[in-house]
GUMAR-230042 format. One record per residue (C-alpha): residue in three letters; x, y, z. Coordinates in steps of 0.02 Angstrom, whole numbers, padded with zeros to 5 digits, always signed. Example, Ala and Ser with C-alpha at 12.3 -4.5 7.8 and 13.67 -1.06 7.14 Angstrom:
ALA+00615-00225+00390SER+00684-00053+00357
This chain:
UNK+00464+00182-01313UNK+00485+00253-01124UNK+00488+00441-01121UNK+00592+00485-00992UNK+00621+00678-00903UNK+00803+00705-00836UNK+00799+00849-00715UNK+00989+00900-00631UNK+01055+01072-00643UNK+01227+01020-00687UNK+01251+01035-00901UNK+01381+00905-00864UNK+01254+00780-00766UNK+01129+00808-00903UNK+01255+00762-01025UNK+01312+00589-00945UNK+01117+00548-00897UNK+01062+00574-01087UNK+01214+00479-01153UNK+01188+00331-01044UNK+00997+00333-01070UNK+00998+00361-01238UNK+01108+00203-01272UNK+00948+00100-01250UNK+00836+00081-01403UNK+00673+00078-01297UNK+00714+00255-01198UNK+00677+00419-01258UNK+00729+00574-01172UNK+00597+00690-01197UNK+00667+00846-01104UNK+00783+00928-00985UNK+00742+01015-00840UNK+00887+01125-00741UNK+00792+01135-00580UNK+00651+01072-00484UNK+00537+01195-00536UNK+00565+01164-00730UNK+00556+00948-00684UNK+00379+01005-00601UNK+00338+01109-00763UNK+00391+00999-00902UNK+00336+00834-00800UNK+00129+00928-00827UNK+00173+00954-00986UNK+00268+00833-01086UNK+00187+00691-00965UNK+00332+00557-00967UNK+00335+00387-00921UNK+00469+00432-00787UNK+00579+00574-00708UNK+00764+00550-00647UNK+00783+00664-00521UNK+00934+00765-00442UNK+00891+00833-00236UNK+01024+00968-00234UNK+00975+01110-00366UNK+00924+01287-00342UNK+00769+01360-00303UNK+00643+01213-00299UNK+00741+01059-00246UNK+00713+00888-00304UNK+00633+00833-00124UNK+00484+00984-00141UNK+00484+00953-00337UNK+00455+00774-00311UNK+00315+00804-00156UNK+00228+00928-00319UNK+00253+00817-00464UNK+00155+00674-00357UNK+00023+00778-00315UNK+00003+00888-00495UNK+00055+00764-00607UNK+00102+00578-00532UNK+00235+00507-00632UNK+00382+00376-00566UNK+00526+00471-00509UNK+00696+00387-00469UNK+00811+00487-00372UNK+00979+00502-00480UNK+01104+00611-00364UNK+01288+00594-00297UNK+01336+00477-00174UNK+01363+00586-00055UNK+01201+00645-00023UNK+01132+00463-00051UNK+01219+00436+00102UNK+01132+00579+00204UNK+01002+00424+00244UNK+00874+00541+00305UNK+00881+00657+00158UNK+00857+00500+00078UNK+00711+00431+00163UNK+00606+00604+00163UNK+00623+00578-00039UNK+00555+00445-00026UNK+00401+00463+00067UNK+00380+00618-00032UNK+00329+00481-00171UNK+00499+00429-00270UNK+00522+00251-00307UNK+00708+00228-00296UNK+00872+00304-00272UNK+01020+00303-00369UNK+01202+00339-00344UNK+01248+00461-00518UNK+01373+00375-00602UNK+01558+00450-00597UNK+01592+00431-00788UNK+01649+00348-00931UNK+01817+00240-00893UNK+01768+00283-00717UNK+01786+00113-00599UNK+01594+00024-00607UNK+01531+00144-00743UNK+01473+00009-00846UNK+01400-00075-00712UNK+01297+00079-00625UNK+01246+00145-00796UNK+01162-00032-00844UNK+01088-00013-00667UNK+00998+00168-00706UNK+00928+00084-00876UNK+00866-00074-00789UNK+00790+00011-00650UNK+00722+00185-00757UNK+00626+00040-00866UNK+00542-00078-00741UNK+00481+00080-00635UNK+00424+00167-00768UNK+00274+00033-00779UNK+00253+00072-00600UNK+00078+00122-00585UNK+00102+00279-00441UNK-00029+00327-00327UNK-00079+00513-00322UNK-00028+00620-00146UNK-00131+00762-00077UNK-00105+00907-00011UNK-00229+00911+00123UNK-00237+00743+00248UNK-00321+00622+00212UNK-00493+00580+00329UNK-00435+00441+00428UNK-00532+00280+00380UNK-00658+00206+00507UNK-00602+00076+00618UNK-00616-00108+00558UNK-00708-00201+00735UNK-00586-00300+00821UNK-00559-00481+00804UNK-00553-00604+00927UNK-00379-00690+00940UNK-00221-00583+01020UNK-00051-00596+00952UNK+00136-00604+01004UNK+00224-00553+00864UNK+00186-00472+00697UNK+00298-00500+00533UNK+00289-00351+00395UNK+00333-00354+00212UNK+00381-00244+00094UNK+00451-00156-00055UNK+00433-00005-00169UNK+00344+00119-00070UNK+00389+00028+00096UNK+00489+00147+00205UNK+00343+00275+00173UNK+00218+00165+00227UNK+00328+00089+00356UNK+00343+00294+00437UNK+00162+00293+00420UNK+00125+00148+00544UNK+00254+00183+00667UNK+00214+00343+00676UNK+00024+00297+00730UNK+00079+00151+00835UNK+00091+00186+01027UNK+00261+00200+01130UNK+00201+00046+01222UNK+00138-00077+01065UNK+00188-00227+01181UNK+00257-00367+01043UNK+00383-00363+00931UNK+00376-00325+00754UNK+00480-00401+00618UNK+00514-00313+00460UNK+00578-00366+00297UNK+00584-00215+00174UNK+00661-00231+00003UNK+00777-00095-00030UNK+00980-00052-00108UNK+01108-00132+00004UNK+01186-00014+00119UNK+01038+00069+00178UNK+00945-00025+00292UNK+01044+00035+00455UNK+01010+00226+00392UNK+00814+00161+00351UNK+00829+00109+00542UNK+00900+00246+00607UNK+00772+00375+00517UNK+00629+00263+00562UNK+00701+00249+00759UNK+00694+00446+00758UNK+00518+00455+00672UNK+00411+00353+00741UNK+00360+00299+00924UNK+00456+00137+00923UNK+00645+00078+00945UNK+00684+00010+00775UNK+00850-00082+00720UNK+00931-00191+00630UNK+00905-00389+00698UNK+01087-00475+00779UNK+01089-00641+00781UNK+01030-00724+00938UNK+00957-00581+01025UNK+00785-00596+01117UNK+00644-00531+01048UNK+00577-00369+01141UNK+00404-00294+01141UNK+00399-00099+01092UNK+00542-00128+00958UNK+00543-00166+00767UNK+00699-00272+00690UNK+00746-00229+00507UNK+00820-00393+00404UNK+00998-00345+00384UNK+01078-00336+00208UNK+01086-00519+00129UNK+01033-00608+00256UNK+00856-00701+00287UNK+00757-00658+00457UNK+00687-00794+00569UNK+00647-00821+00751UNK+00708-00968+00854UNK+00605-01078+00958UNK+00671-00989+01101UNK+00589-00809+01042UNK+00771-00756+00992UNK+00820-00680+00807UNK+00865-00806+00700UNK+00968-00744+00546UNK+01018-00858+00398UNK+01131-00864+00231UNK+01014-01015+00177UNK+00984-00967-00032UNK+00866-00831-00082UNK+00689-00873-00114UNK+00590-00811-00252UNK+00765-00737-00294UNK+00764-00644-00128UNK+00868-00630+00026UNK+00805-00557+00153UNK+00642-00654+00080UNK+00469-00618+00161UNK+00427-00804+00153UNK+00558-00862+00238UNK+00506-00762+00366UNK+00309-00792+00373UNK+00368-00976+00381UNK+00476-00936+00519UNK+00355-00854+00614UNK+00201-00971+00577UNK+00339-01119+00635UNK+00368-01040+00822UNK+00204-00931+00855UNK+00048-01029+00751UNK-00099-00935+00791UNK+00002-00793+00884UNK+00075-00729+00723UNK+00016-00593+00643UNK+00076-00575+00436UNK+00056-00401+00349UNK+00083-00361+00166UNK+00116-00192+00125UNK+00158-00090-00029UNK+00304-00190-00157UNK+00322-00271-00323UNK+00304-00425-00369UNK+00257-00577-00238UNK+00370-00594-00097UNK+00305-00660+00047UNK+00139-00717-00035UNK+00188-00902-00011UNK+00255-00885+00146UNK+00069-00838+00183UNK+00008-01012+00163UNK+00100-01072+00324UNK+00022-00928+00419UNK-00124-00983+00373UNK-00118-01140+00395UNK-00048-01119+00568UNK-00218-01016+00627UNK-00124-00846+00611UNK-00190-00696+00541UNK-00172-00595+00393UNK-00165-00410+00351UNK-00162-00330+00173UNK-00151-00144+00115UNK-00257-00103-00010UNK-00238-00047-00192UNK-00265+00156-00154UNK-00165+00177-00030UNK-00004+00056-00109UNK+00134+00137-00198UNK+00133-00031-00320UNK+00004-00155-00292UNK+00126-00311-00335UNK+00129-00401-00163UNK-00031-00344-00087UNK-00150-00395-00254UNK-00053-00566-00256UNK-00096-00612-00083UNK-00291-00563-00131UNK-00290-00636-00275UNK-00233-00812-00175UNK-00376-00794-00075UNK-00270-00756+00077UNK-00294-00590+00165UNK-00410-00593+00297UNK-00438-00397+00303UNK-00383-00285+00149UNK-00340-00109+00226UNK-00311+00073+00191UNK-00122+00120+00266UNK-00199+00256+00397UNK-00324+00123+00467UNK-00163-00027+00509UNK-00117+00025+00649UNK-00255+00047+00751UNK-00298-00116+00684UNK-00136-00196+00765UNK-00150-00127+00909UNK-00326-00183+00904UNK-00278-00383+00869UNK-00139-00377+01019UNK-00245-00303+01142UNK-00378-00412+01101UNK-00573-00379+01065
């Protein structure tokens, strides 16, 4: 049974979240909390397998509740709130990073247009999170990690992927990296259609680099970061351009990180530079092969520092990470491999 802690200050909210929950034979509710505050007290207490989580309520919101849940009492949290404020990408984001999992639009209703649908979507995605294993967050920072020594072959482009816990860890790097990182970076990040131009845009104003969503055919340009677009796979051309493709998923995924590594490893062989960050399941971890093979290099996050440890512990466990790292210690480690030892 999966004991799970609604927390929205609407009666009416509650009502629909419990009803829809409650359909499923393997969900308990376990409580209901009216505001953050309550969610932070009753998440210590009753200890549930997961929290669905409203932002807009008085007092404590759901963004600080969630921040103080993950710190006092880490437990998966998926973001249930209106549309509307689902759509405030940056609002969004910052819940994210504060250490939910997902987001959710709330649905409208009974007889409403795609109730069934977005209902069957909060069960699916409240039980497969709720095995999420979630990393505790601290409230002072963290030492940063000592330097790993340089290695001894420079790249020209580096190709990220990720998933749950991504645009956190994603903020993280780019806000260490440097203005003037001189390659491009290409970035395939798992998350709910619709959101990667807002994960772009929050990302552009975070960090230090200009990040966007890839075109088609455009040239690749150092000191900027190209998101996959919605439903389509990322590539590069032999020409250094964006390559962008409605070729079938892979591993049930488009954008797929292995069709990218493969890309990559195709045009730049030892100039590429894979990294697997935070994400369930495997994605990407086959596309590492033809990285390796083609004398690039490969960079892992490690298990303390991953939101899940899905896509980082299967590339390990294949024997194909060169260096395993803590999230505050990538960067520097980049930078390191494109400047050269």
């Amino acid at each position: 049974m999966i004991r799970v802690l609604v927390a929205d200050d609407s009666p009416t909210a509650r009502a629909l979240l419990l009803a829809i929950l409650g359909s499923d034979p393997e969900i308990q509710v376990v409580g209901e909390a009216r505001n953050g505050a309550e969610a932070v007290e009753m998440t210590r207490r009753l200890r549930p397998d997961a929290v669905t989580m409203d932002i807009r309520m008085p007092g404590m919101d759901g963004f600080e509740a969630t921040k103080e849940i993950m710190i006092t009492a880490p437990t998966p949290i998926i973001i249930v709130t209106s549309s509307v404020v689902i759509e405030n990408v940056e609002t969004s984001m910052h819940t994210l990073r504060a250490g939910a999992l997902g987001l959710l639009a709330k649905p409208a209703g009974p007889g409403s247009p795609g109730f069934e649908e977005a209902a069957q979507q909060l069960i699916v995605n409240v039980k497969s999170l709720s095995q999420v294993k979630v990393v505790r967050h601290w409230r002072p920072p963290e030492e940063k990690a000592p330097l790993i020594p340089p290695g001894n072959k420079r790249v020209r482009v580096v190709a990220m992927v990720c998933s749950t816990g991504g645009p956190a860890a994603l903020h993280r790097i780019f806000a260490d990296l440097p203005a003037a990182f001189p390659i491009p970076i290409l970035i395939v990040q798992h998350i709910t259609q619709g959101f990667c131009a807002g994960l772009a845009d929050w990302l552009n104003k975070e960090g230090n680099l200009h990040v966007k969503v890839a075109r088609d055919g455009e040239p690749l340009k150092g000191h900027t970061a190209y998101l996959a677009p919605d439903d389509r796979h990322l590539g590069v051309s032999s020409g250094g351009e964006i390559l962008l493709a409605n070729s079938p998923p892979v591993g049930g995924f488009r954008p797929s990180g292995t069709f990218m590594f493969e890309s990559v490893a195709k045009v730049y062989g030892p100039a590429a530079l894979a990294v697997i960050l935070t994400g369930m399941g495997e994605d990407g971890v086959a596309g590492l092969t033809a990285v390796r093979q083609a004398g690039g290099r490969i960079l892992v996050q490690d298990e303390k520092t991953s939101v899940v440890f899905g896509m980082p512990g299967a590339a390990i466990n294949q024997g194909l990470a060169d260096q395993v790292l803590p999230l505050d210690a990538m960067a520097a480690r980049l930078v390191e491999l494109v400047n050269g030892p």
